[in-house]
N, C-alpha and C positions, 0 to 999 in steps of 0.2 A: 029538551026534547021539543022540538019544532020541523024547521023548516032552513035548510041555507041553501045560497047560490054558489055553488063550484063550477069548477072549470075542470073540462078535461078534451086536450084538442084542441084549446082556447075555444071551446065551444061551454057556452053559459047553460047550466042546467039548473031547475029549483027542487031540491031533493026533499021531501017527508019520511018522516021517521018516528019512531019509538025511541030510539037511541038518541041517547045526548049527541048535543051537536060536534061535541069533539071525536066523540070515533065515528060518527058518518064520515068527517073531514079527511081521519086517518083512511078511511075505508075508498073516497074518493080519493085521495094521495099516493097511495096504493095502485090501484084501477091505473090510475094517470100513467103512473112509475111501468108498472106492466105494458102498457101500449109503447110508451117512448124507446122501451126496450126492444120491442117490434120494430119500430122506427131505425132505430140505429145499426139493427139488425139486414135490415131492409128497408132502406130510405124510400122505396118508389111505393113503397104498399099502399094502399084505398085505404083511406078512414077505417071504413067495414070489415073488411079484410084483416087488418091490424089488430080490430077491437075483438074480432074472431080468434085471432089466435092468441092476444092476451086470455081471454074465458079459460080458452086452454090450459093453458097454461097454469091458470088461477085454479081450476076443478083439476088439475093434475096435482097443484100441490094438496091443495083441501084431500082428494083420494089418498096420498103418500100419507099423510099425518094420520086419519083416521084409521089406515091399518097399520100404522105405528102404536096408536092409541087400543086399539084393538088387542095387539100382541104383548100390550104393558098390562093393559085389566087382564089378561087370558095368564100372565103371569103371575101378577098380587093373586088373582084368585085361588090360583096354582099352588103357591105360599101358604097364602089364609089355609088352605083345607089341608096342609101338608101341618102346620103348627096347630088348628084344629083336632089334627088326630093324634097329635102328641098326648092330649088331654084325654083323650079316650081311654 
């Protein structure tokens, strides 16, 4: 848990964290991996632009997983109290 220099855009950044420095890297590698995707998608696009609709992209999947995540707990719990009232 410190401090590294990554690259993204071959642009140098010094990142701080709580996090081991291996999954900042992963998290930066990541980030990188989403823009270049932009990139090849549409070669002309601005840095900003790019780095814009990676986010997107990124908080699209984060949203998708989360109500994924939401309909798994809404189910165990669904479960849990269905075998709970077997005991009853």
């Amino acid at each position: 848990m410190g401090t590294i220099e990554a690259y993204i855009l071959g642009q140098k950044y010094t990142i701080r964290g709580d996090a081991p420095d291996e999954h900042i890297e992963k998290l930066v590698a990541y980030v990188n991996s989403k823009i270049q995707e932009v990139y090849k998608n549409a070669p002309n696009t601005a840095p900003l632009k790019a780095s814009i609709l990676a986010a997107i992209d990124i908080a699209d999947e984060l949203y998708r997983l989360r109500d994924e995540q939401e309909i798994i707990a809404r189910g165990i719990e669904d479960k849990a109290n269905a075998l709970t009232g077997l005991f009853d």
